[in-house]
C-alpha positions in Angstrom: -100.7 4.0 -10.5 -99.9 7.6 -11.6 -97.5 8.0 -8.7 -95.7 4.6 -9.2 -95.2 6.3 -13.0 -93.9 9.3 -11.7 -91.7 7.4 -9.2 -90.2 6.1 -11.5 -89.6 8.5 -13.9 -87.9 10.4 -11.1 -85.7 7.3 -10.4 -84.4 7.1 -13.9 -83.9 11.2 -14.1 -82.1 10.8 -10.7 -79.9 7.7 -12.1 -79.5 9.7 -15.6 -77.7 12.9 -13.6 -75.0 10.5 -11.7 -74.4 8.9 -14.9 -70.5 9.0 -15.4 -68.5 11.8 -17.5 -65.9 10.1 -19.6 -63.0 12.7 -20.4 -62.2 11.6 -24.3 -65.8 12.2 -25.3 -67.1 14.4 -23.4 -68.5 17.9 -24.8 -68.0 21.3 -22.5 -71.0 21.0 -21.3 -70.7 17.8 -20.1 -67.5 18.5 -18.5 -68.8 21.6 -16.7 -71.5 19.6 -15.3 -68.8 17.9 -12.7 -68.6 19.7 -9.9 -64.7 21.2 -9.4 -64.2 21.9 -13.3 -65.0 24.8 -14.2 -63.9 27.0 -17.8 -60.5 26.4 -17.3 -60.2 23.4 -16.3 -62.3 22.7 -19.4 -60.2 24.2 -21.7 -56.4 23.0 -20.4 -58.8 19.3 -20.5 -60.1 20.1 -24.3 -57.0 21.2 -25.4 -54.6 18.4 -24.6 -57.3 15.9 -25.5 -56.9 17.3 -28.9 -53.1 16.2 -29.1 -54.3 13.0 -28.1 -56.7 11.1 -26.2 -56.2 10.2 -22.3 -54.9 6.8 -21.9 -55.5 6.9 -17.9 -55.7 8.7 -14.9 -52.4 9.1 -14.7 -51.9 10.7 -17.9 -54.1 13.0 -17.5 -52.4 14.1 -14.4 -49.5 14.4 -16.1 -50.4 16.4 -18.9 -53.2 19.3 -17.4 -51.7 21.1 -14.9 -54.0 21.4 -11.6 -54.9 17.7 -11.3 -53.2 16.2 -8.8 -54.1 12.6 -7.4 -56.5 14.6 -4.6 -58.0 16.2 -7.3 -58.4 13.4 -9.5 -59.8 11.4 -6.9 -62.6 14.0 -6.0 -63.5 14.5 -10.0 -64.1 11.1 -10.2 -66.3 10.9 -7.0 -68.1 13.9 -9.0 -68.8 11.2 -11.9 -65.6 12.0 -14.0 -64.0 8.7 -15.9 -60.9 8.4 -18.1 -61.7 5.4 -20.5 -64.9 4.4 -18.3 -62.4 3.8 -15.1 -62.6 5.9 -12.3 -59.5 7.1 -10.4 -58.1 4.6 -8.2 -55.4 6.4 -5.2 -52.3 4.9 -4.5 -52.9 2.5 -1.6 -49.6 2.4 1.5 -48.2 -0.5 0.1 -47.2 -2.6 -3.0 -49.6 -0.8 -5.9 -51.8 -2.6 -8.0 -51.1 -3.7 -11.9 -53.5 -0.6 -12.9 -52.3 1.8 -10.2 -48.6 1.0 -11.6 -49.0 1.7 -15.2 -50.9 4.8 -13.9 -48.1 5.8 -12.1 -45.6 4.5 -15.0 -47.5 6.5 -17.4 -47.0 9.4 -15.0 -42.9 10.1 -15.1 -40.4 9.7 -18.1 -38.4 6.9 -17.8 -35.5 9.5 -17.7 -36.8 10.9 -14.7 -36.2 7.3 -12.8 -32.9 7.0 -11.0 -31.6 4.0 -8.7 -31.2 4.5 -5.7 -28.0 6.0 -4.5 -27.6 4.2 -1.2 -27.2 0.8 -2.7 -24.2 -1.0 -2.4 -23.3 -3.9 -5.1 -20.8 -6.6 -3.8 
């Protein structure tokens, strides 16, 4: 009996730690706790959050510098969320409706050009 208690306990403990990180409430403490943020990343993460909160992965990529889409990806494996989603990569292809915006929320709509090589008839 004691050691299916104790099993248990230890089950819950080990669910507790893996339990995600979401970056618009979390405290320093909690963001330290991922593995690959450490003080500084903390800091560039606290202080942008105070001009506003994260909407997605992708604009949080856009606004601390150091988080790239590799990095992103490997905080999230770590536990890290924006908005209780986890960072989902760019697949070859078409991208998904939530990969989009992510991306959309990623450049300035100044910063999107047509094509030169297109030819109108």
């Amino acid at each position: 009996m004691f050691k299916k208690m104790l099993a248990g306990l230890l089950s819950l403990v080990a669910a507790a730690s893996f339990a995600a990180v979401d970056i618009n409430t979390a405290t320093v403490a909690d963001l330290d706790s991922i593995k690959g943020i450490g003080p500084n990343t903390s800091s560039r993460i606290l202080k942008e959050r105070k001009t506003a909160p994260f909407k997605n992965w992708g604009d949080l990529i856009q606004r601390v510098p150091g988080i790239g889409d590799k990095r992103a990806a490997q905080l999230s494996t770590e536990g890290l969320t924006v908005n209780g989603e986890a960072f989902k990569p760019a697949r070859s292809g078409a991208p998904d409706k939530s990969t989009a915006k992510q991306l959309e929320d990623r450049k300035p709509a100044s910063a999107v050009k047509p094509p030169s090589n297109i030819t109108q008839k």
